[in-house]
Backbone as CSV, one residue per row, in Angstrom:
resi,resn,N_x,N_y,N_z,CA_x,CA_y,CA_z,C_x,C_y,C_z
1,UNK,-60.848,44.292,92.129,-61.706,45.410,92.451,-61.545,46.490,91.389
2,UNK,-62.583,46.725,91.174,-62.672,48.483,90.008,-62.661,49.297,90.562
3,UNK,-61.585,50.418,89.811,-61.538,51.686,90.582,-62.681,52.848,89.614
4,UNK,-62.406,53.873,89.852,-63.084,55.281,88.992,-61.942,56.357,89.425
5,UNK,-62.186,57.367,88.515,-61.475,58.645,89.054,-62.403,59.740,88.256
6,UNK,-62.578,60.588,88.939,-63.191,61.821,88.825,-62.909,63.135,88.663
7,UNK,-62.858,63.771,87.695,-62.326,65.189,87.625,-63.477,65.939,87.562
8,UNK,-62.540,66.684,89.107,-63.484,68.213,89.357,-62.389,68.970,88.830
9,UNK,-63.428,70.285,89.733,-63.145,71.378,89.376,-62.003,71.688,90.705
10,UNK,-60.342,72.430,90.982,-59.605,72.482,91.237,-60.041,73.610,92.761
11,UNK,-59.531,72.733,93.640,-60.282,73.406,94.990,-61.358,72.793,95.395
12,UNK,-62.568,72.227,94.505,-63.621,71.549,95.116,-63.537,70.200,95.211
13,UNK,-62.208,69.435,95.488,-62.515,68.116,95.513,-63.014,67.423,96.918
14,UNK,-62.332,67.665,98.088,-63.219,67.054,98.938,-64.763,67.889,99.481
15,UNK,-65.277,68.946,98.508,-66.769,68.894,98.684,-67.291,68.093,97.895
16,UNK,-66.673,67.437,96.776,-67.230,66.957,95.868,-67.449,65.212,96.514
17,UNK,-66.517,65.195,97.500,-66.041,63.587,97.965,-67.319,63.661,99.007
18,UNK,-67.247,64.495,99.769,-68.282,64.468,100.299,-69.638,64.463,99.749
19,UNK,-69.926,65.467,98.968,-71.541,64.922,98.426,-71.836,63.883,97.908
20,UNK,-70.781,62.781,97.344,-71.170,61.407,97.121,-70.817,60.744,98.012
21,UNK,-70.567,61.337,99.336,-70.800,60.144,100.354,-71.870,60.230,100.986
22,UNK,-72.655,61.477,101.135,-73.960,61.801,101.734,-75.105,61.089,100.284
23,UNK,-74.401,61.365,99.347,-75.882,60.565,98.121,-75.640,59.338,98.568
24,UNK,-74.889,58.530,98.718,-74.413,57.139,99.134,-74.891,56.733,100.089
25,UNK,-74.922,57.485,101.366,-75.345,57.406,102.733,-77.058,56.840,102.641
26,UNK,-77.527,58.265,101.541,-79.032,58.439,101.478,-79.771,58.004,100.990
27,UNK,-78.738,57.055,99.653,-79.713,56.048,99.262,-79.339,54.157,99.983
28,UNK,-78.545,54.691,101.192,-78.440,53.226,101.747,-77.627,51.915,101.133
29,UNK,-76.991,52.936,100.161,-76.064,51.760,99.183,-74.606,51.282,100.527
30,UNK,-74.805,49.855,99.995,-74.382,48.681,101.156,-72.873,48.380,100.027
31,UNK,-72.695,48.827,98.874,-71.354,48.018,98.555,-70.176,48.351,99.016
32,UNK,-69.217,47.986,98.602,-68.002,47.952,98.976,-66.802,49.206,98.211
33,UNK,-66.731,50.270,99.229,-66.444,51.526,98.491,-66.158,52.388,98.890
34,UNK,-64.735,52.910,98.595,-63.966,53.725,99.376,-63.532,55.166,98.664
35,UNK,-63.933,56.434,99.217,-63.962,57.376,98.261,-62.502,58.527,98.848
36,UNK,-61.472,58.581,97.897,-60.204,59.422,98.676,-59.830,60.802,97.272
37,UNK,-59.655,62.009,98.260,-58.949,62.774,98.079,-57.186,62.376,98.502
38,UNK,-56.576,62.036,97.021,-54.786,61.757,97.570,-54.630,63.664,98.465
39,UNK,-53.884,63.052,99.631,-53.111,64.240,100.058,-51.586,63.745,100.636
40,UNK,-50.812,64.970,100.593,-49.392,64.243,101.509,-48.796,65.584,102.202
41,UNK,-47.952,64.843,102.958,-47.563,65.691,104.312,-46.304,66.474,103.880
42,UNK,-46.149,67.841,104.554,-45.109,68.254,103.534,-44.260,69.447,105.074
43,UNK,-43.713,69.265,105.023,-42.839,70.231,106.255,-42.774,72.262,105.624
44,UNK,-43.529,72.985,105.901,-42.893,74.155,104.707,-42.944,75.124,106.130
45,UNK,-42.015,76.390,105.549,-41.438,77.258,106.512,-43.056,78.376,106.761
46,UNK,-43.063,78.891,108.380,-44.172,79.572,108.186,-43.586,80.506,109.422
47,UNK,-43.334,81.866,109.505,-42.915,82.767,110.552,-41.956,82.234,111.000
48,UNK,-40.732,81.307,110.328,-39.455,81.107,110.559,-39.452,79.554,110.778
49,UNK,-40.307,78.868,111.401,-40.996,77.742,111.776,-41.171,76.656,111.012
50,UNK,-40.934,75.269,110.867,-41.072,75.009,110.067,-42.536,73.942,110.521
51,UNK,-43.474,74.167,109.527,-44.698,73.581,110.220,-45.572,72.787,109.147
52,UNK,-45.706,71.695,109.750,-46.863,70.179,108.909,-47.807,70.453,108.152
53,UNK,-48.027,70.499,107.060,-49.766,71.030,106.279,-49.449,69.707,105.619
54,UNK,-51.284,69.793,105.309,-51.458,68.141,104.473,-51.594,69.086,102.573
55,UNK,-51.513,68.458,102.002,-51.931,69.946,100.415,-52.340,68.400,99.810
56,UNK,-53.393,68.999,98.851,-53.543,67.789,97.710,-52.668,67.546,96.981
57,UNK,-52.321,66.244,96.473,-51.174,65.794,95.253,-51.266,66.463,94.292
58,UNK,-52.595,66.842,93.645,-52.815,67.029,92.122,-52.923,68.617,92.184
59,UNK,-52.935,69.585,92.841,-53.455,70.200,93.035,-52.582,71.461,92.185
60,UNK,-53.272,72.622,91.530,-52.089,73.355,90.739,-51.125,74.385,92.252
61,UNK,-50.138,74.711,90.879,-48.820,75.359,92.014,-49.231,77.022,91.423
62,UNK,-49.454,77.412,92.852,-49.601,78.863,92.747,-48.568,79.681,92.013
C-alpha cells in the first residue's frame, strides 16, 4: 500500500483532514483510504490535577 504525507500549516491539520474527507465523500471516491492526524495521550498537571489531553505529535512546543 502507498502512503502520502502532507504539510500544512501548524494548527490547521485536522481542518485540513477534514476537507479532504468531505472532497472525498463528494466526489464518491470508493478506494481504499485512510486519512490520520498522529496524536498521543499525555498525563500533564492542570489546577494541581493531573489530567489526559490528546496534543499532536508534530506539533511546535510553545
Amino acid at each position: 500500500m502507498d502512503w502520502f504525507a502532507l504539510f500544512v500549516m501548524t494548527g490547521r491539520e485536522d481542518e485540513v483532514c477534514g476537507t479532504i474527507r468531505s472532497f472525498l465523500r463528494a466526489i464518491e471516491y470508493s478506494g481504499d483510504y485512510e486519512l490520520l492526524v498522529p496524536k498521543r495521550r499525555l498525563m500533564e498537571p492542570h489546577h494541581g490535577q493531573k489530567v489526559e489531553v490528546l496534543k499532536k505529535m508534530m506539533s511546535k512546543v510553545k
